[in-house]
C-alpha positions in Angstrom: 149.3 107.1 140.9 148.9 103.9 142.6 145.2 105.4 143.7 144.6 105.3 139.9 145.9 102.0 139.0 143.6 100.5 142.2 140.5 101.8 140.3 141.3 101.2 136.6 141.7 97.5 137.9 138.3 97.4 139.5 136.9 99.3 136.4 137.8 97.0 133.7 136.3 93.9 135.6 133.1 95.8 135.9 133.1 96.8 132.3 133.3 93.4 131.3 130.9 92.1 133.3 128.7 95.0 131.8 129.1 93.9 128.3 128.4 90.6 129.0 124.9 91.2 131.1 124.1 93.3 127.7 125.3 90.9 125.1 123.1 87.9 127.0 119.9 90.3 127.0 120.6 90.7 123.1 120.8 87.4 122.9 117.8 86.6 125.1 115.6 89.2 123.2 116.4 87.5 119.8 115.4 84.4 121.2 112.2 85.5 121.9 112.0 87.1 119.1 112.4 84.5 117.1 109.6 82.4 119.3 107.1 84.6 118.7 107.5 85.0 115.0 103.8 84.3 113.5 103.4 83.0 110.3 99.5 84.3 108.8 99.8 81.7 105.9 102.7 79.8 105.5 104.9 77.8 108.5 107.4 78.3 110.9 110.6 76.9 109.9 114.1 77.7 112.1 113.4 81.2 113.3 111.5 82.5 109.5 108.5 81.9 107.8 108.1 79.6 105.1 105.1 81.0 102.8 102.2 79.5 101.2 102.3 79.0 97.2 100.8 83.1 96.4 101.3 84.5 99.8 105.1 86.7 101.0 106.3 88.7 103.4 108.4 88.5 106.7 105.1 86.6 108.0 103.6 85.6 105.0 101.0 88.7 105.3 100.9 90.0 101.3 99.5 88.6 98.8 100.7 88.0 95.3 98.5 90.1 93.0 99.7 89.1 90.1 97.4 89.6 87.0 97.7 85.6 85.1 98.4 82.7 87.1 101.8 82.3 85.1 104.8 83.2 87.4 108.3 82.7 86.3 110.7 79.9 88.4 111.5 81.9 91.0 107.8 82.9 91.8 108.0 86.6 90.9 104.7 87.6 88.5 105.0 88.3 84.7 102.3 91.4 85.3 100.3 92.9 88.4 96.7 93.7 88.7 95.5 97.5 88.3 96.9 99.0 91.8 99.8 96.3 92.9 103.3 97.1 92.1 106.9 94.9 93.5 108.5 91.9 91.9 105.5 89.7 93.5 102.9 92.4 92.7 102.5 92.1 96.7 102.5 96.4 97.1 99.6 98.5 97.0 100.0 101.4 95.4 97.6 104.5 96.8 97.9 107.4 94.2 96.3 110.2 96.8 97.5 108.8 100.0 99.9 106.9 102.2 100.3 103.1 102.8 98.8 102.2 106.6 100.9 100.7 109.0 100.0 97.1 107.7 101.2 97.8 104.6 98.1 96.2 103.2 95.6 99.2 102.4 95.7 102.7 101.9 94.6 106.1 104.0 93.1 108.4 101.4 94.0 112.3 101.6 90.7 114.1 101.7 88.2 114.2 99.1 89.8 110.8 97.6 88.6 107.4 98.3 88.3 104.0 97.2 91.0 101.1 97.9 93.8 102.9 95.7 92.5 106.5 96.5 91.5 107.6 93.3 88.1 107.9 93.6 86.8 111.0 93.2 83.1 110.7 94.5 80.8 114.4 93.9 79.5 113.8 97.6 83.2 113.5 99.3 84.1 116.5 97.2 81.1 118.7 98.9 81.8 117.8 102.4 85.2 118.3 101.8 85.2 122.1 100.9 81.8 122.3 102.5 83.5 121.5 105.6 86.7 123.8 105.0 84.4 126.8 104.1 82.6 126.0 107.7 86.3 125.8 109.5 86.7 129.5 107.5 84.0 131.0 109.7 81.6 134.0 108.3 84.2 134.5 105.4 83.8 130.6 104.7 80.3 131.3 104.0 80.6 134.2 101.6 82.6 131.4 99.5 80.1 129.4 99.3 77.4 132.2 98.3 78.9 132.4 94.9 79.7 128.7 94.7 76.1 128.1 95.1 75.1 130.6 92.4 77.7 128.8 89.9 76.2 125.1 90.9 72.8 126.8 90.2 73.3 128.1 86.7 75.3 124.9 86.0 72.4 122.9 86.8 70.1 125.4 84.7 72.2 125.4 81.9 72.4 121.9 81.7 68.8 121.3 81.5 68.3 123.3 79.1 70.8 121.7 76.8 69.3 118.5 78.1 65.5 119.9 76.8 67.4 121.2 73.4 68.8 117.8 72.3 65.3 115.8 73.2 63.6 117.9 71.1 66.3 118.0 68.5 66.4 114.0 68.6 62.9 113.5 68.6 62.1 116.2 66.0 65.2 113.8 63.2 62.1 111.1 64.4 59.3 113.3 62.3 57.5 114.1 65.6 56.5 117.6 66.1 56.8 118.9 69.9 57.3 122.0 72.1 60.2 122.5 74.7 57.4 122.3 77.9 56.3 118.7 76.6 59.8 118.0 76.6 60.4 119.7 80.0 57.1 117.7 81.5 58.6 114.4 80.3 62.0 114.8 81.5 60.7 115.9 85.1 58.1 112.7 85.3 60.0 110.0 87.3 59.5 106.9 86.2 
């Protein structure tokens, strides 16, 4: 008994002199912290950033998007620009994707691109399953066999449409002509 009373005596000591080495390193750490705050466009004012007139953010790194100049009193924006959402309009908003670690742009989910990721480009879209039917192996390419045949007859079909409504709109004009003149013109460049 007295074996444990000798060590609970030279434990609590030690325990206290333990939380204090941690509470100063807390301490020290928010110090520096607050030391190395950088403000991109606004000032340094005790320990936080003070933005500029359209700029917020812990360090003043968004920008207000809002749509007029007009803000109400307390700086929030009466309407954001297409792809900005938040009370200052200062989030992006990526419909087929995530926000980057900046919080400032987006990273697009494959085929989508653009700043908001809702472009939907033809060229992106090939790769895309172009480079999925490759990943597939041999029964990646008997995908694309038929998908080649469709894209073909598309493309026929639509020229032919395109041939039909020339002559049609130039025949309401009075002129008389055959469905190869029209097929010669169409296929000159210019």
């Amino acid at each position: 008994r007295g074996c444990d009373m000798l060590q609970m005596r030279l434990f609590l000591p030690s325990l206290l002199l333990l939380i204090l080495v941690f509470l100063s390193l807390v301490e020290s750490q928010k110090v520096r912290m607050r030391s190395t705050l950088v403000c991109k466009n606004g000032e340094r004012q005790e320990g936080r950033c003070v933005c500029n007139l359209d700029y917020v953010g812990r360090h003043c790194e968004k920008k207000k998007m809002c749509d007029t100049f007009r803000r109400y009193q307390n700086g929030t924006c009466l309407a954001c620009m297409t792809g900005y959402t938040g009370e200052y309009c200062e989030d992006i908003v990526c419909e087929h994707g995530e926000i980057d670690k900046t919080g400032l742009s987006c990273v697009c989910e494959r085929p989508f691109s653009g700043p908001f990721c809702s472009d939907l480009d033809t060229k992106d879209v090939y790769r895309f399953y172009n480079h999925r039917a490759y990943m597939m192996g041999p029964l990646g390419a008997l995908c694309i066999i038929p998908m080649c045949g469709l894209f073909y007859g598309c493309e026929r079909m639509a020229r032919k449409r395109q041939v039909k409504r020339v002559a049609l709109m130039l025949g309401d004009q009075n002129l008389t002509v055959t469905k190869d003149a029209v097929k010669s013109l169409l296929a000159e460049d210019v």
